[in-house]
NUDREN-278270 format. One record per residue (C-alpha): residue number from 1; residue in one letter; x, y, z. Coordinates in nm, 3 decimals, padded with zeros to 5 digits. Layout:
BEGIN
   n res      c1      c2      c3
 NUM   a       X       Y       Z
...
! end
This chain:
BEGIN
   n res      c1      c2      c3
   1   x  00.000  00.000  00.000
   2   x  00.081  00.375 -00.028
   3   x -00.035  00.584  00.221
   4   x -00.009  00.896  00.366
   5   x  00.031  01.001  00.713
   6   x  00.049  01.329  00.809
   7   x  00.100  01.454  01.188
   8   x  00.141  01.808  01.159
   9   x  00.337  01.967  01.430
  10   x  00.230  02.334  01.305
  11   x -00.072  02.459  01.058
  12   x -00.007  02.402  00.663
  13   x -00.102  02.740  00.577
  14   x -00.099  02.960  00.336
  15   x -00.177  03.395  00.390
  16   x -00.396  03.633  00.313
  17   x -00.340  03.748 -00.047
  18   x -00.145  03.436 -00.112
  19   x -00.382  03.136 -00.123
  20   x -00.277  02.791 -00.081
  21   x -00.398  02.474 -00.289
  22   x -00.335  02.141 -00.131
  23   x -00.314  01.797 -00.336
  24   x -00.283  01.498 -00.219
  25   x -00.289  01.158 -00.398
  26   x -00.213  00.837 -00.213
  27   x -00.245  00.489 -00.350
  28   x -00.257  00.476 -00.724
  29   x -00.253  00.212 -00.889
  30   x -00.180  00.002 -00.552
  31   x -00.413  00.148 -00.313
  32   x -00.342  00.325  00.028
  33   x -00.494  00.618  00.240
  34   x -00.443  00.962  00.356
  35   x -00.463  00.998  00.729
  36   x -00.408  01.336  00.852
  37   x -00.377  01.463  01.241
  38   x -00.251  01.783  01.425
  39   x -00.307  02.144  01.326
  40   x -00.529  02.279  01.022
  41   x -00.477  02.217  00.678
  42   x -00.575  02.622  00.622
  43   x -00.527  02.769  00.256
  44   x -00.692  03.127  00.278
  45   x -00.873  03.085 -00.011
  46   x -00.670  02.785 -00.161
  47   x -00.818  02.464 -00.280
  48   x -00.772  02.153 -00.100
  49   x -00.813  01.808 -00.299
  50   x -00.754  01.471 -00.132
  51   x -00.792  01.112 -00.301
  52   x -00.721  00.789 -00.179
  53   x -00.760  00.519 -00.401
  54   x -00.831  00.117 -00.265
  55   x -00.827  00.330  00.125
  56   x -00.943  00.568  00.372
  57   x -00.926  00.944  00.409
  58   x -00.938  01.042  00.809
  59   x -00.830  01.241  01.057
  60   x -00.951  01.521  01.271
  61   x -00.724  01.787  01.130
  62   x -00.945  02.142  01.008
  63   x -00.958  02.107  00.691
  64   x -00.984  02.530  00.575
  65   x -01.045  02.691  00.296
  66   x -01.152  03.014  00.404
  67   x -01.111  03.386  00.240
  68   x -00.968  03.734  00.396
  69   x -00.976  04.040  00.277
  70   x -00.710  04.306  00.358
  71   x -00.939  04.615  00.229
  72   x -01.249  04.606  00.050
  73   x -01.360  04.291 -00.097
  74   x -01.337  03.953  00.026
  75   x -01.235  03.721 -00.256
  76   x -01.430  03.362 -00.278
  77   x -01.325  03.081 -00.044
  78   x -01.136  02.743 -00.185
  79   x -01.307  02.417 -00.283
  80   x -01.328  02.086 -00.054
  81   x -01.296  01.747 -00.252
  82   x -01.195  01.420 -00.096
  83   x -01.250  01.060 -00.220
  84   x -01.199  00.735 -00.130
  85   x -01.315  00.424  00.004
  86   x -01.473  00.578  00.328
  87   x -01.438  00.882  00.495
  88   x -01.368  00.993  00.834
  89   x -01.311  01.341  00.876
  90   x -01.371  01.662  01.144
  91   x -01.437  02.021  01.047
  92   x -01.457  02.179  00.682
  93   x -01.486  02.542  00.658
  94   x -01.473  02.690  00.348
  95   x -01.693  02.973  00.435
  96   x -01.653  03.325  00.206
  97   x -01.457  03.614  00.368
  98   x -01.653  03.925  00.492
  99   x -01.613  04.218  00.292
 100   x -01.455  04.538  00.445
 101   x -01.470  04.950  00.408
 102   x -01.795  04.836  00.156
 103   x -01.635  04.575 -00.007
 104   x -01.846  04.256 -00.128
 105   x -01.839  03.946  00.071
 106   x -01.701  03.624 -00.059
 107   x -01.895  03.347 -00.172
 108   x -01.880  02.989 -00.007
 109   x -01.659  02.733 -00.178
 110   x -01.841  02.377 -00.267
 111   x -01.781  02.086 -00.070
 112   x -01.770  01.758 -00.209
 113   x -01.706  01.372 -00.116
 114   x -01.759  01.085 -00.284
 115   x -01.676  00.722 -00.104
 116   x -01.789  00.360 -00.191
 117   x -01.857  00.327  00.205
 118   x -01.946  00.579  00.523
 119   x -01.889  00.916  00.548
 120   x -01.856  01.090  00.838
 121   x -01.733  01.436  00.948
 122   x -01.789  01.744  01.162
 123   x -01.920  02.046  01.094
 124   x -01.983  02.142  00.726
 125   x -01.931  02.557  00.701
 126   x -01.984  02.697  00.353
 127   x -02.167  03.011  00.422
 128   x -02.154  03.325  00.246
 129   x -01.970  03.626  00.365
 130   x -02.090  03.965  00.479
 131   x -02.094  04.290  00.247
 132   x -01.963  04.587  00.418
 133   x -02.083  04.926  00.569
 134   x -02.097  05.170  00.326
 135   x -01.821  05.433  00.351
 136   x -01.872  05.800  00.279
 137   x -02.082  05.839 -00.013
 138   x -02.053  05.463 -00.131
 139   x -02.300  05.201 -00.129
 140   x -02.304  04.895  00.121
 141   x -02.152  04.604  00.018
 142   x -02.329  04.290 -00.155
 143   x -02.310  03.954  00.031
 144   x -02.180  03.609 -00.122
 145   x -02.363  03.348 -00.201
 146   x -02.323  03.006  00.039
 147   x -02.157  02.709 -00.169
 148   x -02.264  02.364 -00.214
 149   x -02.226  02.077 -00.031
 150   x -02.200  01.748 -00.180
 151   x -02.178  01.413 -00.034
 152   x -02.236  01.035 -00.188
 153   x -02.188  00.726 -00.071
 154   x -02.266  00.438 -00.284
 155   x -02.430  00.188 -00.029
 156   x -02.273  00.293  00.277
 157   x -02.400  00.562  00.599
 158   x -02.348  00.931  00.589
 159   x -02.351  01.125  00.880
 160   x -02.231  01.483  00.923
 161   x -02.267  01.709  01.277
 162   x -02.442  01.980  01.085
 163   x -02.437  02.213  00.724
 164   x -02.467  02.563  00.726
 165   x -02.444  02.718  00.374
 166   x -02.685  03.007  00.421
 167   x -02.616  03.361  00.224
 168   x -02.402  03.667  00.363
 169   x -02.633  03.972  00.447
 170   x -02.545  04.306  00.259
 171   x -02.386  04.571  00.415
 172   x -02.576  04.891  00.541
 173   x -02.584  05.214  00.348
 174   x -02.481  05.524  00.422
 175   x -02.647  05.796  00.592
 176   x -02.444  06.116  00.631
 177   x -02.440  06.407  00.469
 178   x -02.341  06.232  00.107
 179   x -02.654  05.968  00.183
 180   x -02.854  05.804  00.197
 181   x -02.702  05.571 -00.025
 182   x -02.848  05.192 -00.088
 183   x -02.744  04.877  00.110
 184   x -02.612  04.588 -00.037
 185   x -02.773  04.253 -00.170
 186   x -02.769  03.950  00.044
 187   x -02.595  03.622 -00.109
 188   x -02.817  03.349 -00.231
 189   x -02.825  03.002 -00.022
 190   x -02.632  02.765 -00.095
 191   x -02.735  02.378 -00.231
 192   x -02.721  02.105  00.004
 193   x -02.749  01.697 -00.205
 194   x -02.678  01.459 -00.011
 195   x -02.711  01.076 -00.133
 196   x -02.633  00.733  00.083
 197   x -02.753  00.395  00.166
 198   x -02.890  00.609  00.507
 199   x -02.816  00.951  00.601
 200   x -02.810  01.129  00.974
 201   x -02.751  01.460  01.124
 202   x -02.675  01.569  01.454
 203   x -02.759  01.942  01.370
 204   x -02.923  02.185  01.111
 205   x -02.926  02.221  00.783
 206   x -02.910  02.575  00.677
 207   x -02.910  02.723  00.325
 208   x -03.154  03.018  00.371
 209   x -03.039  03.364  00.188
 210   x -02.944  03.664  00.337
! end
């Protein structure tokens, strides 16, 4: 087998303005698994993409794909996609950034895992961000949309702590002496498709709009 064991003794990060994407790859054409444990996988807007083929992906590590913004607008958060034979995994956040000084919020990033048996994992974050405040004589920011989540397993259990992929709200308008100006739009909902021999949830489901 070829696996992949990773015990990180600090974060595998990447910064704000300078996203990280993450690939990992273990067991072609043998088979093996990716097992990963310690501090967050956390790209800051970078993709993170993990298949293990003939094994298991687990661990409890964050897996984070969330966006920042400096000044202004928040730019869109990474993608989540894993596959392999079953999953076992905690937290995935790949929530959009809130916008700043009347910038736009970031949209969610999709989420998606595909195994031939159980998944399982932790909470499921891919909710929009927040538009801004106006500023002077600007208009309030518009909010991102949440991002998908997608999970199948072909015959085997799902179950996943909770999903929250609602819409960011829109920032206020101004009302000084330049105003009133208008507030943002809030983000669209997110889609939530989930598809396994039975399915449970410790938590909400949450893909209203803002």
């Amino acid at each position: 087998d070829h696996n992949i064991d990773m015990h990180a003794g600090s974060a595998i990060t990447g910064s704000v303005g300078s996203p990280l994407n993450i690939s990992m790859n273990a067991g072609s054409p043998y088979g093996g698994g990716i097992s990963l444990l310690g501090n967050p996988l956390q790209t800051f807007g970078g993709s993170i993409d993990l298949s293990a083929t003939g094994g298991s992906v687990s661990g409890s590590a964050l897996l984070d794909t969330r966006s920042y913004s400096y000044y202004g607008a928040a730019p869109d958060a990474g993608n989540i996609t894993v596959s392999g034979d079953s999953i076992s995994l905690g937290a995935l956040n790949a929530s959009g950034g809130d916008g700043s000084s009347g910038g736009n919020g970031g949209h969610g990033g999709s989420v998606s895992l595909t195994a031939n048996g159980a998944i399982t994992t932790g909470i499921i974050d891919t909710h929009g961000g927040n538009g801004a405040a106006a500023v002077s004589s600007t208009y309030g920011g518009s909010a991102g949309g949440g991002g998908s989540v997608w999970a199948t397993s072909y015959g085997g259990h799902i179950q996943i702590a909770s999903i929250d992929a609602h819409g960011g709200n829109g920032g206020a308008g101004y009302g000084g002496s330049f105003g009133p100006t208008s507030g943002g739009n809030g983000g669209s909902g997110g889609t939530v498709t989930l598809y396994g021999g039975s399915i449970g949830l410790t938590g909400d489901i949450l893909t209203y709009g803002g």
